[in-house]
Every structure is written in structure tokens, then in C-alpha cells.
C-alpha positions in Angstrom: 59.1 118.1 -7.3 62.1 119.6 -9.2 65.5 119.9 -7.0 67.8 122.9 -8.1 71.6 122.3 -7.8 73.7 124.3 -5.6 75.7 125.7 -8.5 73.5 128.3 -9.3 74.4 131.0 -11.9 76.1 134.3 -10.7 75.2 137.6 -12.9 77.0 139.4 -14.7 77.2 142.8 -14.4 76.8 143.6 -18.3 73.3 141.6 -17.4 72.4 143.1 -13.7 72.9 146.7 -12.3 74.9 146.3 -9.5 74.3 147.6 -5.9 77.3 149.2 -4.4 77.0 151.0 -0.6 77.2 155.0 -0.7 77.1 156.0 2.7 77.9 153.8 6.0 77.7 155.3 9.6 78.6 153.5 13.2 75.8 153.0 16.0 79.0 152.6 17.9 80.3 155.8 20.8 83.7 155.4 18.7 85.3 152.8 16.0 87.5 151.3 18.3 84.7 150.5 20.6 82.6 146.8 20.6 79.9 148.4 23.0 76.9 148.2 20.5 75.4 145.9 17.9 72.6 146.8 15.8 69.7 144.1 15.4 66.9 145.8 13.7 66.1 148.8 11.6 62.6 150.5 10.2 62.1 153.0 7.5 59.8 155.6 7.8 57.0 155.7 5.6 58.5 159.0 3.4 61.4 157.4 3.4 63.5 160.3 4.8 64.4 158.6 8.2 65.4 155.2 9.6 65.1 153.9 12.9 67.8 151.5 14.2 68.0 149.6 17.6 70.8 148.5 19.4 72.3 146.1 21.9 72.3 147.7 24.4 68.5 148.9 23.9 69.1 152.3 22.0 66.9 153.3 19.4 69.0 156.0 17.1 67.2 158.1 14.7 69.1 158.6 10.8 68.8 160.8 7.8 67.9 157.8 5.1 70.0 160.3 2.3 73.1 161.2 4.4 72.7 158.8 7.0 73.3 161.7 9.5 72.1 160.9 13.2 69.7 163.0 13.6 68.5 161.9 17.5 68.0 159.5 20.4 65.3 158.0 21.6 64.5 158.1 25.4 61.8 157.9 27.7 60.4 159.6 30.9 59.1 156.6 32.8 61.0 153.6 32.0 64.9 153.3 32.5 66.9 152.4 29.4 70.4 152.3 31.4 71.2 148.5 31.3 73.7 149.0 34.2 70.7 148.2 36.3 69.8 145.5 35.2 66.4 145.4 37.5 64.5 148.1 36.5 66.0 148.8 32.7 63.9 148.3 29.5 64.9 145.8 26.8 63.5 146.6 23.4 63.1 143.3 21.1 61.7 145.2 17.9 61.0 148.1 16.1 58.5 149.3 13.7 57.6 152.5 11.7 54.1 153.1 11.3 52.4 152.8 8.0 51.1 156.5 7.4 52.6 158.5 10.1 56.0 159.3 9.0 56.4 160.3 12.6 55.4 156.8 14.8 57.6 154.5 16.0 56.8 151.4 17.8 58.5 149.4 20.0 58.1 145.9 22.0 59.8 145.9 25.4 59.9 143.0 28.1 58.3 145.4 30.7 54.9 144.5 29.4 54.6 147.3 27.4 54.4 148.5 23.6 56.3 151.8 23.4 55.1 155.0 20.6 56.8 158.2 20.2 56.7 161.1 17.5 60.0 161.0 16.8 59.7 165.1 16.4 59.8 164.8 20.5 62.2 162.1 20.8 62.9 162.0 25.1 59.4 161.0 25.8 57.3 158.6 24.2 53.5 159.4 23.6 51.9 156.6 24.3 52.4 153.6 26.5 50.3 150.3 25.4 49.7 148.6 28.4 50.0 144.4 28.3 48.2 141.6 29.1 47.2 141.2 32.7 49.7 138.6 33.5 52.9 140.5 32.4 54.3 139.3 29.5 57.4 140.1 27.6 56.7 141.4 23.8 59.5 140.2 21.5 57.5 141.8 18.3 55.2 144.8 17.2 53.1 145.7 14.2 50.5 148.2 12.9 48.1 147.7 10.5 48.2 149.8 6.7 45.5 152.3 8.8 47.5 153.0 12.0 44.6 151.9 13.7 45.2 148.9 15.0 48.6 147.4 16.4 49.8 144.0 16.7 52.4 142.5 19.7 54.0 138.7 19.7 54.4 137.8 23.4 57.0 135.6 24.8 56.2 132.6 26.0 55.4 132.3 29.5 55.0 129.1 31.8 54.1 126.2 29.4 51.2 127.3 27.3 50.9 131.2 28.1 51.6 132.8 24.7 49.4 135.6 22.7 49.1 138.0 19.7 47.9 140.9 21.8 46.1 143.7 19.8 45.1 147.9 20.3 42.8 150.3 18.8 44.8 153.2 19.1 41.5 155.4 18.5 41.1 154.5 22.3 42.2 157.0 24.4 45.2 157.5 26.4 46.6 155.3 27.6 45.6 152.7 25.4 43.9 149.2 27.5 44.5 146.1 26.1 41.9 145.6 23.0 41.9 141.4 23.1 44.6 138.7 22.0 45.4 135.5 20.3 45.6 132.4 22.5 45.2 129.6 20.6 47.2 129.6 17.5 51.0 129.3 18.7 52.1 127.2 21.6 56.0 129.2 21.8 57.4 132.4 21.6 55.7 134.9 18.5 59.0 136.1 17.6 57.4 137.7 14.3 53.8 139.8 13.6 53.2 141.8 10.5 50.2 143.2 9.2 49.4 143.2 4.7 50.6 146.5 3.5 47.9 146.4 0.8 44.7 144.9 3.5 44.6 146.4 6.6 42.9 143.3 8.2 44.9 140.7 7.1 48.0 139.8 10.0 50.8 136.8 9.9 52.3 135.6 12.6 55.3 133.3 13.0 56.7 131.4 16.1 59.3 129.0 17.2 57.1 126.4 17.6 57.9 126.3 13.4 54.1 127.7 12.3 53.0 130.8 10.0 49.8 132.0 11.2 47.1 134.1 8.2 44.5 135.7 10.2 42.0 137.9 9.2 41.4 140.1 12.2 38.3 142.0 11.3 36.6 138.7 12.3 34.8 138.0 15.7 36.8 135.4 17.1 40.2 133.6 16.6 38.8 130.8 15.9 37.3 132.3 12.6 40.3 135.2 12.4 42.4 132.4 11.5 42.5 131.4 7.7 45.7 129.3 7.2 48.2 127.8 9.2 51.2 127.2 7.1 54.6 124.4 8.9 57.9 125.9 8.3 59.4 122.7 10.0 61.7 124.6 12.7 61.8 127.7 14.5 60.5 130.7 12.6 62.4 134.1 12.7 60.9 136.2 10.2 57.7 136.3 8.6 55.5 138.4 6.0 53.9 139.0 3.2 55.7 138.9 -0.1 55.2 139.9 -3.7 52.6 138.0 -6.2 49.8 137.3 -3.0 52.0 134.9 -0.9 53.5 134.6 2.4 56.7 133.5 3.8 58.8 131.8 6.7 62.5 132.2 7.2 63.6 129.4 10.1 66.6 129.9 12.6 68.4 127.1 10.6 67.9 129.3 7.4 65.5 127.0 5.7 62.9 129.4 3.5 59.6 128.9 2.3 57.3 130.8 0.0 53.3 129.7 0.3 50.0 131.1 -1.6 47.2 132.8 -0.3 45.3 132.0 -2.9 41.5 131.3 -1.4 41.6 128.6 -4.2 42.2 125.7 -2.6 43.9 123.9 -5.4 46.4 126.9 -4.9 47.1 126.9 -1.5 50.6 125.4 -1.3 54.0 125.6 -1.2 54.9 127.2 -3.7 59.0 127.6 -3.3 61.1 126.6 -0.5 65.1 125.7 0.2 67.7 126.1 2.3 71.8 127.0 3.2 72.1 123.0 4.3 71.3 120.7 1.8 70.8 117.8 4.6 67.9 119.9 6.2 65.0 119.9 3.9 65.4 116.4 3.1 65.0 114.9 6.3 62.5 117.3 8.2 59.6 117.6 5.0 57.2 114.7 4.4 56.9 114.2 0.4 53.3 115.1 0.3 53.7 118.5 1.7 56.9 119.1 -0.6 56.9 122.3 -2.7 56.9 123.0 -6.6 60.6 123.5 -6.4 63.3 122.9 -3.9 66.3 124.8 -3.7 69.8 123.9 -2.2 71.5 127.4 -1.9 75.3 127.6 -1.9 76.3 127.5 2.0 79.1 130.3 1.5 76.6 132.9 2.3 74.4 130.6 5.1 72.7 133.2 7.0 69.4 134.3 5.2 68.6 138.0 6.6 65.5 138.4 4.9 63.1 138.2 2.0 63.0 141.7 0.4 59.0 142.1 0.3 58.8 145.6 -1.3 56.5 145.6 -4.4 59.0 148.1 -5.7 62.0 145.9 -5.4 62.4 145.9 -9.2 63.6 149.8 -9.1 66.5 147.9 -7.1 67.3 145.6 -9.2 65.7 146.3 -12.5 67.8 144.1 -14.7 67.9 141.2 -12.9 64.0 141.1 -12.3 63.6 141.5 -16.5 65.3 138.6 -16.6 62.8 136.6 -14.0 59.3 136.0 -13.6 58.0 135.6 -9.9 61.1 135.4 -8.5 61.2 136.5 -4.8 64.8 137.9 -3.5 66.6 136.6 -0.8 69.7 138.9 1.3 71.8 136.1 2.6 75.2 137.0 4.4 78.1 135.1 6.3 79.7 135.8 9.8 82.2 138.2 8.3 79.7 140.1 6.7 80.0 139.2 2.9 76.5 139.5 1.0 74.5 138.7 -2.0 71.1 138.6 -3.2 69.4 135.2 -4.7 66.6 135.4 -6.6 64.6 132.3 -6.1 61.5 131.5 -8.2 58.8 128.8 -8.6 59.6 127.9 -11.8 62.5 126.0 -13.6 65.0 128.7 -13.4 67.9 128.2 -11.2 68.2 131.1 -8.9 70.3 134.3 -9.6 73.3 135.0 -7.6 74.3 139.2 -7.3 77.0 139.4 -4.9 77.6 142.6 -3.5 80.7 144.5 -2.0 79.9 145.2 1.4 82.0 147.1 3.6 80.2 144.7 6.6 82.7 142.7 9.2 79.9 140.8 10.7 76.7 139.0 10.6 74.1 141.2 9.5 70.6 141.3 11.3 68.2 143.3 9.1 67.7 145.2 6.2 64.7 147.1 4.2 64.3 148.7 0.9 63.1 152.1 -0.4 62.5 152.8 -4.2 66.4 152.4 -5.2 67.8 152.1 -2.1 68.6 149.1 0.5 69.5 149.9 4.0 71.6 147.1 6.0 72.2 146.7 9.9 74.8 144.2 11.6 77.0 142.9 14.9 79.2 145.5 13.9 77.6 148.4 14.8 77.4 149.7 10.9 74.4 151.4 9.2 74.7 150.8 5.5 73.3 152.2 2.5 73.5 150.4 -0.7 71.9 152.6 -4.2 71.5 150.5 -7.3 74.1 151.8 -10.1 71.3 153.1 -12.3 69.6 155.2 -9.8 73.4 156.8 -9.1 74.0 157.3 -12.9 70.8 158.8 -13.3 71.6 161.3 -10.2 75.1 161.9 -11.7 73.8 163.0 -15.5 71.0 165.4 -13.9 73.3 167.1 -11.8 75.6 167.5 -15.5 72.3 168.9 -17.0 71.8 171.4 -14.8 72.9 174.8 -15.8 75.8 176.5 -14.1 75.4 179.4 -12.2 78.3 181.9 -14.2 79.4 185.0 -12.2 78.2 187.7 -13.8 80.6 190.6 -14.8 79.4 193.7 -13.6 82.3 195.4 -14.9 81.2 198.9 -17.4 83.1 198.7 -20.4 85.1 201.9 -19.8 
């Protein structure tokens, strides 16, 4: 077991193209205003519009290039005003789907996965109807197909808890397909489906486990292939580059595991946390990882684990540098943020601290080719661009020719 120091090395800029933000809009009905917070965000799969959802539940639709709101989402038969609080809709998550550029899904507590084509935005197009015992969804997937979608329930009573799943080539509206039972004991506060297998799902749950299913199988019992122990509550989970999967806890412990159907490979394969106090005391030394890192606590909220294959057009520089290195957005309550590269080899991580024109915590964040897009308490929509991809935009737009006025005058 090899422990990393906290003083990991910062790079430079003459080393790293830096990320600065280009565009930043408010979710908020004015500046001065503390009415909305914005908790989650999802990218369509063209990349040319983003999805962000609000306290109060809102879902506001965005131009991913100008950030321009484009629209609000709304719905004919359920109430999204939260001044009654009886009969109103809370939304818990959002997700694009994977093919449709069009698709949005959302988990409510009204027992209920929501869809719209965001082309008709005041009235969703499908409702997904719940489990018979009316649970709340606090998460919502679909699978690389669009065929099959994936809900985390709430926990309800003392051992009432499912992944519930729908074939949406069943007709309107869509009946509940079958569920999950067995694997979690608390609230599924996290589902994705692989991007690259349409059959392989994680799940992750505050009871502190990471479930790998394979759902083409019969039965849970045989769906699921690994159960992997974050040690504490889970709040995100997915799958990340170089076949593995990984677990971000509420204390903001992170762990990295293999897929690998080799046994011999199925492990830990990097983990750490903001606290160096918590990984010491909660992990048994057998089940420790390759490597164990003790991040710097000025940035002690981990966001996320930036999962996108094509995260090196982000960063390019910095993932030269690094081999299997897996990047972690990590922010503090006023909003500061970096990036830390973490890997499974010897390497201490890399620090890139950004300039962010955040106040407050942020909440969630995706990536598109050269482009990151960031969501916080403060009601801001950010766009970051990596320098490269803006100098690259900057010298075509020298190359191209001008347009001269022609003189139309007759020379007499």
C-alpha cells in the first residue's frame, strides 16, 4: 500500500492548458434574488443543449454554445408550483437520453419517471408509472439503446427499496417492467447504465455499496456481478475510463475499482479522501487499495469524477503527462475549484486550479469534447473551454477571408 502526501504538485501553466469559463448565466428570476439553486445538469447527446434543474423543481432548457435559455419545462398533469406543497412535484434527477438528442428524463417523488421531447417542452410524453406501493424516485437512467430505463427508489419503511426498470418499446403509458429488491437495503441515490454496454447498470446507495449488474440476465440474483464497499454513504456513481467503476461518499472519500472478470484484478484499484483521519479508521487493511491518497482539504467537496472517454480534449496536456489517471472536480463552499488527477500508480496527483466565477458550493458538472459545464447553490450555469480549443477557434476565425466591399464605381 503506498500513501500519497497531501502536498501534491500544482501545474504549471507552461505544462497544462488551462481551463478558463466563457459564458456564465443565472437560473435565478433576477441577480439579487436567492430564490433558486441549481443541483443537477445533463447534456444532450449532440451536445447543443443542457438541461439544468432547480430548487425549487424547474427544469430550464440552455443553448450549450451561448448558454441562451432556450425554454421551461412544464407539465399538464402534475403541479410543479411548490406553494402547495400537497399536490406539487419534486424532481430529484435529471438525465438526457443516450441517442435521442430530444429525451429527458426525470425522477419525481410522486411515483413517477417523467420524459418529454424537449421540442414540446409544457407537456411531457410519457409518464413511467411506479412500483405498486408508491415510492419516491431519487435517481433515473437509460441504457446506451434508449430502450430500457433505470430508477433508484427511496427507501421506504425498513427494508422497501428497489432499482425499478422499463422497456420503453412498451406502449403508452409505460407499466412497470420488474425491479431490484435485494441488493441495497437504503436509499439508491445513484443509477447509471455503461455508455459503451447497454446491459451493464451500477447502482450506488447510502447504505455505502456499488452495485455491477448485468441486466440482460433472468434474475437479480444472477444480474448482479460485483458488489463493491465504499465504506459510507454513496452519492455518485459510474463508470469511468480504463474498464472501472467508481464511488464518491457524502464525506468525500473516492474510490476507483476494476471490472476486470479476472479475479486477480478485481480490486481497488485507487481510492482517498478530503480528511486524512477518514480512510484510516473506516478500511480494513486487507481490502486497502494500490494507492491511497490524502487530498488537500482546501478544496473538500468532491463534485464528481469526470467519466468522459474524451476528457483528454479537455485537458490534453496534463493527461500527456499521466497514465490512467482519472480526474476529480473538487470545490469549496465559496465556490473555488480545481481538478486532481489521481492515478494508480506512483505519481502524486496533479493539481489545475481553475478561476471560477462560482460563490457557492457546486452540485454537478459534465463535459463535452472541450468544454465542461458547472452547476451550483448560486444559481450560476458555467461554461469553462480549455485554452487550446479557444486559440484554435480564435486563429480560424483570423484565417478566414474578409468579405471586402466591392467598388462598383465606373472609372469615369
Amino acid at each position: 500500500m503506498k500513501i500519497k502526501p497531501t502536498n501534491s504538485r500544482s501545474s504549471n501553466s507552461s505544462s497544462t492548458a488551462s481551463l478558463v469559463y466563457t459564458n456564465k448565466v443565472s437560473v435565478r428570476s433576477s441577480l439579487e434574488s436567492n430564490d433558486c439553486y441549481a443541483i443537477d445538469l445533463s447534456l444532450n447527446s449532440t451536445g447543443n443543449h443542457i438541461a439544468v434543474l432547480t430548487i425549487p423543481s424547474t427544469i430550464q432548457l440552455f443553448d450549450a454554445a451561448t448558454l441562451k435559455q432556450l425554454s421551461s419545462l412544464s407539465s399538464t398533469s402534475n403541479n410543479f408550483d411548490s406553494a402547495d406543497s400537497t399536490s406539487s412535484i419534486t424532481i430529484s434527477a435529471i438525465q438526457y437520453a443516450y441517442v435521442s438528442p430530444h429525451t429527458l428524463l426525470a425522477s419525481t417523488n410522486k411515483n413517477l419517471v417523467l420524459l418529454w421531447d424537449t421540442r414540446t417542452p409544457q407537456q411531457e410524453t410519457v409518464q413511467l408509472n411506479g412500483c405498486a406501493d408508491e415510492h419516491n424516485f431519487l435517481s433515473v437512467t437509460s441504457n446506451s439503446e434508449d430502450l430500457l430505463v433505470a430508477a433508484g427508489t427511496e427507501l421506504k419503511g425498513e427494508e422497501n427499496v428497489a432499482v425499478a426498470f422499463w422497456d420503453l418499446r412498451a406502449p403508452i403509458n409505460r407499466q412497470l417492467l420488474g425491479y431490484y429488491t435485494e441488493s441495497h437495503s437504503d436509499d439508491i441515490i445513484h443509477v447509471e447504465f455503461d455508455r459503451t454496454n447497454s446491459k451493464k447498470l451500477v447502482s450506488g446507495s447510502t447504505d455505502g455499496l456499488v452495485c455491477l449488474y448485468d441486466v440482460g440476465k433472468s434474475t437479480e440474483e444472477d444480474a448482479l456481478e460485483q458488489v463493491y464497499n465504499a465504506n459510507g454513504p454513496v452519492a455518485k456513481c459510474g463508470f469511468a475510463q480504463y474498464n472501472t467503476v467508481y464511488g464518491i461518499t457524502a464525506s468525500n472519500a473516492f474510490y476507483v475499482w476494476s471490472t476486470s472478470d479476472d479475479e486477480q484484478q478485481q480490486q481497488t484499484l485507487v481510492q482517498g479522501d478530503t480528511d486524512s483521519d477518514i480512510l484510516s479508521k473506516e478500511i480494513p487493511l486487507e481490502t486497502s487499495s494500490k494507492v491511497i491518497h490524502h487530498l488537500p482539504s482546501t478544496h473538500s467537496t468532491i463534485v464528481d469524477l469526470l467519466t468522459d472517454n474524451k476528457i483528454n480534449n479537455l485537458l490534453p496536456s496534463a493527461f500527456h503527462e499521466t497514465k490512467s489517471s482519472w480526474p476529480l472536480l473538487m470545490c469549496d463552499h465559496m465556490g473555488k475549484i480545481n481538478i486532481t488527477l489521481v492515478s494508480s500508480e506512483q505519481s502524486e496527483p496533479i493539481i489545475l486550479s481553475l478561476h471560477s466565477p462560482h460563490s457557492e458550493t457546486i452540485r454537478a458538472a459534465t463535459t463535452y469534447q472541450s468544454s465542461l459545464y458547472s452547476c451550483s447553490d448560486d444559481g450560476q450555469l458555467v461554461r469553462w473551454q480549455s485554452s487550446s480549443a479557444i486559440d484554435d477557434h480564435d486563429d480560424n476565425k483570423k484565417q478566414a477571408p474578409s468579405k471586402k466591399k466591392s467598388n462598383n464605381r465606373k472609372p469615369y
